[in-house]
C-alpha positions as CSV (number, residue, x, y, z in Angstrom):
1,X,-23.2,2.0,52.6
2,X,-26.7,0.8,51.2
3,X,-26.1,-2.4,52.1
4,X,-25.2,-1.2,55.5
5,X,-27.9,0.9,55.8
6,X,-30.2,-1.9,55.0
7,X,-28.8,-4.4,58.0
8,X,-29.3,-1.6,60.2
9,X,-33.0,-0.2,59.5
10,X,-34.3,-3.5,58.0
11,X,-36.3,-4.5,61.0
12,X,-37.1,-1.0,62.9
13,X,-39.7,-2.9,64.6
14,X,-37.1,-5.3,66.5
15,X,-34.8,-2.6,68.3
16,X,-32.0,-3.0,64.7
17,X,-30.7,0.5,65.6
18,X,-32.7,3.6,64.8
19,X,-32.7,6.7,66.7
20,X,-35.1,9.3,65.7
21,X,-35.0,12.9,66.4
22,X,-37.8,14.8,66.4
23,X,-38.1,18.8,67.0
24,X,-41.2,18.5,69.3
25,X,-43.8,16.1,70.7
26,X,-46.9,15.0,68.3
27,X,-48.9,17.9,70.7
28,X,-46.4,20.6,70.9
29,X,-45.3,23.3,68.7
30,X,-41.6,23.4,67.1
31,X,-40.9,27.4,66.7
32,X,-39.2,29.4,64.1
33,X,-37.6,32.8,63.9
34,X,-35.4,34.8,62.2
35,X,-33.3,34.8,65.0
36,X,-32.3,31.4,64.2
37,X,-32.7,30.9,60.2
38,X,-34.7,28.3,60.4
39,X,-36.5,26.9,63.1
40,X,-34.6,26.8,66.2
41,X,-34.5,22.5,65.7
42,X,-32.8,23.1,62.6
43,X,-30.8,25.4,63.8
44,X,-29.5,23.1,66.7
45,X,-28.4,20.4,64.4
46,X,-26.3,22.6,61.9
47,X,-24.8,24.2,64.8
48,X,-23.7,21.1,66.5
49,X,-22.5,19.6,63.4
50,X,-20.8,22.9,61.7
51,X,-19.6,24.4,65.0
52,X,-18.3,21.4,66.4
53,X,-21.2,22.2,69.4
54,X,-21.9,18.9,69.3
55,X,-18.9,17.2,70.2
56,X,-18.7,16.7,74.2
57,X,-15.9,14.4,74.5
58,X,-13.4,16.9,71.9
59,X,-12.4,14.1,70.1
60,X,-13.3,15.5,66.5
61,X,-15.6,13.1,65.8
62,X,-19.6,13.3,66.6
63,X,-21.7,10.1,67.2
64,X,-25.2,10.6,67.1
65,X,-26.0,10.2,70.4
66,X,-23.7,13.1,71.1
67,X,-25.4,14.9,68.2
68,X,-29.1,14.4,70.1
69,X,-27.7,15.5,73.5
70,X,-26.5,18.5,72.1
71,X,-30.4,19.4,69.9
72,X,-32.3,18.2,73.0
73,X,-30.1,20.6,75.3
74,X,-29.8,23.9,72.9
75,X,-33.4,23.8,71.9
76,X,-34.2,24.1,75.4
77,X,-31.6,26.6,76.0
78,X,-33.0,28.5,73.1
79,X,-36.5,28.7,73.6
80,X,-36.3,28.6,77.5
81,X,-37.6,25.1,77.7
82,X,-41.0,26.2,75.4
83,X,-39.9,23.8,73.1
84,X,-38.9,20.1,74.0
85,X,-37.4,17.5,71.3
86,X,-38.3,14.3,71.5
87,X,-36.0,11.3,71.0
88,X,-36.4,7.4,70.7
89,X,-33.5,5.2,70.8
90,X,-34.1,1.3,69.7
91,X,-30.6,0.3,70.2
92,X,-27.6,1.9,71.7
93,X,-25.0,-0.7,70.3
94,X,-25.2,0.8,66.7
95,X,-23.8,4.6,68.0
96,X,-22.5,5.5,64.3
97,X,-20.3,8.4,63.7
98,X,-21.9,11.0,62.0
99,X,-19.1,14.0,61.6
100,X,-15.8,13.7,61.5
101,X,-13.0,11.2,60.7
């Protein structure tokens, strides 16, 4: 896996496959609440992953890129749109499983 995980983020500057995830925009605020345990960012991701939320296609299994369409959707659903994750994708090819078997 380390080795792996070395080919992959070696060169983040030349598109080697990163996505990166972030709860809100460098000038935006990411919220918290007790509604949510943790800040509603959080939140999204252990739901999607826990739940199963994140898995759009049903077939047990979550690739990351079903993992950021779910956070990007249910923190905007949860904090009616006040809050807007950001996401960068270098390169598509490398869409790794994440949960699941």
């Amino acid at each position: 896996v380390f080795v792996l995980m070395q080919e992959l983020f070696s060169e983040v500057n030349k598109g080697s496959g990163t996505l990166v995830i972030s709860a809100a925009a460098g000038n935006s605020y990411a919220l918290e609440s007790a509604k949510w345990n943790n800040g509603v960012f959080t939140y999204a991701i252990l739901n999607g992953l826990k739940n199963g939320k994140a898995d759009f296609n049903g077939d047990g299994q979550i690739l990351v890129s079903e993992l950021r369409k779910y956070v990007v959707e249910e923190v905007v659903l949860q904090t009616n749109g006040k809050q807007q994750p950001t996401s960068r994708q270098v390169n598509s090819d490398n869409d790794f499983l994440i949960w699941g078997e």
